[in-house]
C-alpha positions as CSV (number, residue, x, y, z in Angstrom):
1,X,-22.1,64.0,6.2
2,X,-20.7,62.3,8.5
3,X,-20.6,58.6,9.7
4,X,-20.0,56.4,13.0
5,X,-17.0,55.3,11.5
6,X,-15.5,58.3,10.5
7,X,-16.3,59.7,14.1
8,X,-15.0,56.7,15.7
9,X,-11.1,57.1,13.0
10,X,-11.0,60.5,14.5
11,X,-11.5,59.3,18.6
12,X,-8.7,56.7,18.0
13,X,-6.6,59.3,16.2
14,X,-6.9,61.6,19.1
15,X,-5.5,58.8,21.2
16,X,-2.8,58.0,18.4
17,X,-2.1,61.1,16.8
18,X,0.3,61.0,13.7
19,X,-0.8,57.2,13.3
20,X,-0.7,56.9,9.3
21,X,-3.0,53.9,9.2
22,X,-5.8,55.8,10.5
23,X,-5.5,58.7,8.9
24,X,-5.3,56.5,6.1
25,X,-8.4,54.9,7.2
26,X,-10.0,58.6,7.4
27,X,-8.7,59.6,4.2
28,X,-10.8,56.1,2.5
29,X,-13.9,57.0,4.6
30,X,-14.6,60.3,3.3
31,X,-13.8,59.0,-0.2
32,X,-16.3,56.1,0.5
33,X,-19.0,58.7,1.6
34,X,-18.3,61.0,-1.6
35,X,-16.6,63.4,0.1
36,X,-14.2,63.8,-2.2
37,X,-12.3,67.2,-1.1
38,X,-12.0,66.1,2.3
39,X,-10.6,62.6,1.3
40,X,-8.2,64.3,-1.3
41,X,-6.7,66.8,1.9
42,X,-6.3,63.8,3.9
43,X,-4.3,61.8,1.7
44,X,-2.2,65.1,0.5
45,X,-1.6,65.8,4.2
46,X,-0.6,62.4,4.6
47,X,2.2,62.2,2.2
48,X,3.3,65.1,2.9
49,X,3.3,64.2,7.2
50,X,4.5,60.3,6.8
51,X,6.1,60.2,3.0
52,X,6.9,56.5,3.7
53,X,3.6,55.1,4.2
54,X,3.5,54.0,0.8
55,X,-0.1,52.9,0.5
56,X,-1.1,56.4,0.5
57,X,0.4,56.6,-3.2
58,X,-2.1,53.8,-4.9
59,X,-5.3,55.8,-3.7
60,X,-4.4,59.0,-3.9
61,X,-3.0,58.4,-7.4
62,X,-6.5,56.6,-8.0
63,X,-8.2,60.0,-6.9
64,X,-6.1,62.2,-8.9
65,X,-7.3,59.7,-11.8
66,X,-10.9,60.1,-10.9
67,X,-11.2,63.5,-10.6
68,X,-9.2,64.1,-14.0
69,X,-6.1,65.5,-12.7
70,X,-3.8,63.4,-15.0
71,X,-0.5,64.8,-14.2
72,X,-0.8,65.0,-10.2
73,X,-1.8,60.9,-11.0
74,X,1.3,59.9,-13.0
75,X,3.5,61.9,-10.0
76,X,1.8,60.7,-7.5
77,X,2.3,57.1,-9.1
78,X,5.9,57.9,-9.7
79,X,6.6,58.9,-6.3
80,X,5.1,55.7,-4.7
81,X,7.0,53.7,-6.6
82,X,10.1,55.5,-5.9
83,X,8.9,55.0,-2.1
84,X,8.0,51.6,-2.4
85,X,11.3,50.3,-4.0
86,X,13.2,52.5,-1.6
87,X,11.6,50.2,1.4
88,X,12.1,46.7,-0.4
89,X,8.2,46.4,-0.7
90,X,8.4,44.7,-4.8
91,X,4.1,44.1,-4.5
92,X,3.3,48.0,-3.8
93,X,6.1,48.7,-6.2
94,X,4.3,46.6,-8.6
95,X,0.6,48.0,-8.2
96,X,2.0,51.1,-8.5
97,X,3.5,50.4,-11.9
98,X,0.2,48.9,-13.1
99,X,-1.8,51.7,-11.9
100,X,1.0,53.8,-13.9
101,X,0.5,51.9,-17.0
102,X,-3.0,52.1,-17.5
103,X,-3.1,55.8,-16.2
């Protein structure tokens, strides 16, 4: 299943490649349209391709969480934090904490 959006992410990432934001975007779009493999790969590939783009860590630490994988979550959370407070960005740092709390 795919949508308009998700076709249109992928045209401007052709134009853009290695642009975290839209992969980001991608990542959130097959997550929004249940597709929940395809949105865990993206976010995976993402962290591993552009480790600083710290707003990868909330959702895919939110993912982990929803599909159960408890341990990947709490890393995931740790790691964004550690990425987060590394760039000076205290709000991400933050969520990330909260999400790791109630994890």
């Amino acid at each position: 299943m795919e949508s308009n959006r998700l076709q249109q992410l992928f045209t401007f990432l052709e134009g853009s490649p290695g642009d975290a934001f839209i992969s980001f975007a991608i990542a959130k779009e097959y997550e929004g349209l249940g597709e929940l493999d395809k949105s865990l790969d993206t976010y995976e590939e993402l962290v591993k391709s552009k480790p600083e783009y710290v707003g990868t860590y909330y959702h895919l630490g939110k993912l982990y969480e929803k599909l159960e994988r408890f341990e990947e979550a709490e890393t995931t959370f740790t790691s964004g934090i550690a990425v987060a407070k590394a760039a000076g960005d205290k709000h991400s740092a933050g969520e990330l904490q909260g999400a790791l709390d109630m994890l």
